[in-house]
C-alpha positions in Angstrom: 0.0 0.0 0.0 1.5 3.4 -0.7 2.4 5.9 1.6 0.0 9.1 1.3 1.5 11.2 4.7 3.2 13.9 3.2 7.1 13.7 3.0 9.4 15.7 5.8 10.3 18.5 3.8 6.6 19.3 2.2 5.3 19.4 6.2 7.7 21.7 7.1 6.6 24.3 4.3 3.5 23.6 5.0 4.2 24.6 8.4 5.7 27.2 7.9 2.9 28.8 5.0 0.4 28.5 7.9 2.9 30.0 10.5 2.9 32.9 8.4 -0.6 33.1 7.3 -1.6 32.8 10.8 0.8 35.9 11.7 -0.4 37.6 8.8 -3.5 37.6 10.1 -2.8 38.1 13.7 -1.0 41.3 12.3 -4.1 42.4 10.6 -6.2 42.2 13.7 -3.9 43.8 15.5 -5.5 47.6 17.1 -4.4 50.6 15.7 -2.4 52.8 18.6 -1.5 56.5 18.0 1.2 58.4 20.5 -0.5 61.6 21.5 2.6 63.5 23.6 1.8 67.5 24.9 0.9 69.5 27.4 -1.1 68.4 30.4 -3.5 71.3 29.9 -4.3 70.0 26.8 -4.7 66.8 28.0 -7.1 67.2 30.2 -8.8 69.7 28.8 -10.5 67.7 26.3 -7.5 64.8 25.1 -8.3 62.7 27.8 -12.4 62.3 26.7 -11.9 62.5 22.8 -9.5 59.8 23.2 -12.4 57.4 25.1 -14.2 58.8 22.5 -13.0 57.6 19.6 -11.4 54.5 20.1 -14.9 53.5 21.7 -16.3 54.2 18.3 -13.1 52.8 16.0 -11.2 50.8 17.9 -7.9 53.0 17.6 -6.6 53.7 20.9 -4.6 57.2 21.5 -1.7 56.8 24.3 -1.5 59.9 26.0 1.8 61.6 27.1 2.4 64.9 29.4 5.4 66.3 29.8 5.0 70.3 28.1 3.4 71.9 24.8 7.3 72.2 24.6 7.5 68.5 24.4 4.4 68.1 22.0 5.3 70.4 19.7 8.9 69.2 19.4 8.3 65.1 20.0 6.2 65.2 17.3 7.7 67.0 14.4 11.4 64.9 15.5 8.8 61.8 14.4 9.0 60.7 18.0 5.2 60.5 18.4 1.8 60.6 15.8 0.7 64.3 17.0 1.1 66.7 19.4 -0.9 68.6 22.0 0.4 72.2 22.6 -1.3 75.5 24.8 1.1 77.8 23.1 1.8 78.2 19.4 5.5 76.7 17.7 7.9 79.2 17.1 10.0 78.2 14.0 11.0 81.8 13.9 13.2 81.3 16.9 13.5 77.2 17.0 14.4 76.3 13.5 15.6 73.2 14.0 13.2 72.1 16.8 10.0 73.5 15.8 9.7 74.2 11.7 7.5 72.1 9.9 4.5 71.7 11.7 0.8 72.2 11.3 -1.2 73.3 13.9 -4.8 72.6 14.0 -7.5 74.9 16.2 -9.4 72.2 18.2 -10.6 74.5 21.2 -10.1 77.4 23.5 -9.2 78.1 26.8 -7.8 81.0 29.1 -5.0 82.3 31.4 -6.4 82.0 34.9 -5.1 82.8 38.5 -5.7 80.2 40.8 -4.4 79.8 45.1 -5.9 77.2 47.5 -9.1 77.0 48.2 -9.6 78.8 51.9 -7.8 81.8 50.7 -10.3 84.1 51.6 -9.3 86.7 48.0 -11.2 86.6 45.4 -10.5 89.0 43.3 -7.4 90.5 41.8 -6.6 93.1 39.3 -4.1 92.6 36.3 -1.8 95.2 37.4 -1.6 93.1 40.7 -1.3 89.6 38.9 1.5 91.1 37.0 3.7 92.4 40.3 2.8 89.2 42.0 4.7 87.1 39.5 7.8 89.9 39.2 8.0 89.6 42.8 6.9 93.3 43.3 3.8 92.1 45.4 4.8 89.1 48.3 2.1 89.3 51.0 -1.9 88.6 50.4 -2.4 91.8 52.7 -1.4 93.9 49.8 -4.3 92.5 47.5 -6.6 92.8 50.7 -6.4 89.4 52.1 -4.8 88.6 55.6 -0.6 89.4 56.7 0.3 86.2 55.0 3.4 86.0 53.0 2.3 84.7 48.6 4.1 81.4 48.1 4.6 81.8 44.0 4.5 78.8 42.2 5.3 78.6 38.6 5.7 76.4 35.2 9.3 75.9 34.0 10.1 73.7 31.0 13.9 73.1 30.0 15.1 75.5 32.1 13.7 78.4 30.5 9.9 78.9 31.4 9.5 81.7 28.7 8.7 78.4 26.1 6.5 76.6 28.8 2.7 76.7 27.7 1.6 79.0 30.5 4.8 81.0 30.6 4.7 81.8 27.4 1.0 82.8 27.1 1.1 84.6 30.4 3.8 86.8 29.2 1.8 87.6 25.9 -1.6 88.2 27.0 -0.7 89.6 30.7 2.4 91.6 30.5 2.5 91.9 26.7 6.4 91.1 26.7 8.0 87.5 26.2 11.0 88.6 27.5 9.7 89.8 30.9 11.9 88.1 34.0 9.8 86.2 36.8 10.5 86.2 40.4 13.4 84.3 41.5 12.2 83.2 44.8 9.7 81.2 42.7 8.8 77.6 43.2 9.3 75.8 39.9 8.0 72.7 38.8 7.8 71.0 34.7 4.9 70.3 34.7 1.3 72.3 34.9 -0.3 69.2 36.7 2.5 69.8 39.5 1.8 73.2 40.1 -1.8 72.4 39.9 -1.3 69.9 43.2 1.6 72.3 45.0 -1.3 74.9 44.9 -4.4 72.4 46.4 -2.0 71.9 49.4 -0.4 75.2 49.8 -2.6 77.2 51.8 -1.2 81.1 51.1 0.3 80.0 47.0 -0.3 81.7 43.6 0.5 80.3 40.5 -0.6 81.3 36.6 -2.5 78.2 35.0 -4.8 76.9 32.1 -8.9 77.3 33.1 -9.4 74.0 30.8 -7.0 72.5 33.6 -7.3 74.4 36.4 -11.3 73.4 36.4 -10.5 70.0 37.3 -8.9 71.0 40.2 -9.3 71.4 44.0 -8.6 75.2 43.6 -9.9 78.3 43.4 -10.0 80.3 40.5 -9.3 84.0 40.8 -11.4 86.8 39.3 -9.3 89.5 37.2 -10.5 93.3 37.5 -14.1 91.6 38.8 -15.0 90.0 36.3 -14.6 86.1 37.2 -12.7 83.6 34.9 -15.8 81.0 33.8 -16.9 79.4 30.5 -19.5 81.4 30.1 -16.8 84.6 30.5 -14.4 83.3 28.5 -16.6 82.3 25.6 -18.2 85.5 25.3 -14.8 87.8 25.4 -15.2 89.2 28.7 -12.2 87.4 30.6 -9.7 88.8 28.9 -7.0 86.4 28.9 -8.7 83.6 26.1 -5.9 81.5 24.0 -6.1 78.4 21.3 -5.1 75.3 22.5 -4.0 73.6 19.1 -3.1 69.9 17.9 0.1 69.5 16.0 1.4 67.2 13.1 4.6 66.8 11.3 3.6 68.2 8.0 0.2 67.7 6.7 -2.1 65.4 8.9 -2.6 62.0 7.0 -3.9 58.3 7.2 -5.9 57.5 11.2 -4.0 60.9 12.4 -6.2 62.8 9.5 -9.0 60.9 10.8 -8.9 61.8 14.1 -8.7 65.0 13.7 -11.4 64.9 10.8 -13.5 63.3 14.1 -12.2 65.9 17.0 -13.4 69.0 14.6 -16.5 67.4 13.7 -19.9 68.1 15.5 -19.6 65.0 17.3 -16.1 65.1 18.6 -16.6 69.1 19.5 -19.4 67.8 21.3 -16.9 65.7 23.5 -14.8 68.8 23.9 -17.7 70.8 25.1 -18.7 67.8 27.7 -15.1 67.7 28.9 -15.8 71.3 30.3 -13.7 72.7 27.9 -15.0 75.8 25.4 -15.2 74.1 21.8 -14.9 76.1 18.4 -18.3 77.0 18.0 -18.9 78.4 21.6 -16.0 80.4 21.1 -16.3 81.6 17.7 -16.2 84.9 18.5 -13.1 85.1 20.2 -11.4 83.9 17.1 -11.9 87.7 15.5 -10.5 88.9 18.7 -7.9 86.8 18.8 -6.8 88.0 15.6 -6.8 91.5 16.2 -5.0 90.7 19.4 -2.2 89.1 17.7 -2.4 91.8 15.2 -1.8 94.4 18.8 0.9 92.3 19.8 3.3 92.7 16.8 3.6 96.3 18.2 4.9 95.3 21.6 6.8 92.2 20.1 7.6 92.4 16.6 8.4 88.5 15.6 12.1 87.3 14.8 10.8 85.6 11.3 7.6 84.3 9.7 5.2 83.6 12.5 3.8 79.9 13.4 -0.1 81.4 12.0 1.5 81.8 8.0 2.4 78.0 8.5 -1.0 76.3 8.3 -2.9 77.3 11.1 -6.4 76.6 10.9 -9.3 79.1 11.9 
């Protein structure tokens, strides 16, 4: 009778063919994963919930990565993650190297805010008085009318240099109107905005510049700036003065699942996410986009760029 097994050699390509086709297919199943790094404003101003979001509804999960808009905007135009989440705007005026070549895509808005702990009994502050509190001019809550207790400052500082932190760098533009203005030294410093965020929840008599979108999530309270109090509702209508973009970033022009998040996050349904997150989306803001403008317009006066500024490199209304 013959022999119908198959010989040694035929099993083993056989073997191997479905080896591969099984890995093949494993590969194909595999999820889809996209590194989200930037700021922690960002993040939790709406990243955290449009991330849920959509891999819920496509099964792509986004790994989420703080650390600085610094650290977005430069991680992911160096290729070192899918897209970027940034409170500031790039500056490949002044970073060539390090920041050129990105894209940065409007995807909500948010504000400067003044925040200290809780039982601090002020309330309110003026803008003049924000400003000498940071410089160090102002270094007891009895000057501002609160009680003879001495302002523990607590600020932002990324590589060093806080001027290209998020926060520092906003503050300076929209507060003093000067990026080059020097901060208190006897300032404590952290990297990180989540950081200050805690040191100011458990530091009784602290002060510390900060993102509402971020700030809101906290145990803190938020100051009011010439009396008019920092809220959604104030910030969306122009009447807290200190609104700012928070943007996404890509390396070049968005493409493949990065396009398509994006395509999601700007579309009725994902700026509905953004609005549940507590954050002000694009179309509760719209206004402050023509006042933003003019703004930016204002500021060349006081701060007249180095080379072609980041919005004439494919910002997005």
């Amino acid at each position: 009778m013959r022999d119908k097994s198959l010989p040694p050699r035929r099993l083993l390509i056989l073997a191997a063919i479905l080896l591969l086709t099984g890995f093949a297919g494993l590969l194909a199943a595999a999820p889809v994963t996209l590194i989200w790094k930037g700021c922690s404003i960002t993040k939790n101003a709406y990243m955290k919930g449009c991330a849920r979001a959509y891999e819920a509804k496509t099964g792509v999960h986004i790994e989420l990565v703080g650390g600085g808009a610094t650290l977005g905007i430069r991680s992911t135009l160096a290729g070192d993650a899918d897209l970027g989440g940034t409170c500031r705007p790039s500056r490949p005026d002044l970073f060539p190297d390090l920041e050129a070549g990105g894209v940065l895509v409007h995807a909500a808005w948010d504000a400067i805010c003044y925040i200290t702990h809780p039982e601090n009994p002020v309330s309110n502050i003026t803008a003049d008085q924000a400003r000498q509190i940071i410089t160090g001019q102002i270094s007891n809550w009895q000057e501002v009318g609160g009680p003879d207790q001495p302002i523990f400052l607590i600020n932002r500082r990324q590589d060093e240099d806080d001027r290209f932190s998020g926060v520092g760098y906003m503050t300076r533009r929209l507060l003093f109107k000067d990026r080059e203005v020097k901060y208190a030294d006897r300032a404590i410093t952290f990297r990180d905005s989540g950081l200050v965020e805690r040191s100011v929840e458990n530091i009784r008599w602290s002060f510390a510049a900060d993102g509402f979108a971020s700030s809101s999530h906290r145990q803190v309270k938020i100051l009011a700036v010439d009396g008019v109090a920092c809220t959604r509702e104030n910030i969306a209508a122009g009447r807290y003065p200190f609104f700012r973009p928070l943007y996404l970033i890509t390396r070049g022009q968005p493409a493949g699942e990065v396009k398509r998040f994006i395509d999601w996050l700007l579309s009725e349904e994902g700026q509905a996410v953004v609005k549940a997150e507590g954050t002000i989306n694009l179309a509760e803001g719209r206004q402050l986009a023509l006042q933003f403008k003019a703004w930016e317009q204002l500021d060349q006066l006081y701060n007249p760029p180095a080379g072609l500024e980041d919005r004439d490199r494919g910002r997005q209304p």
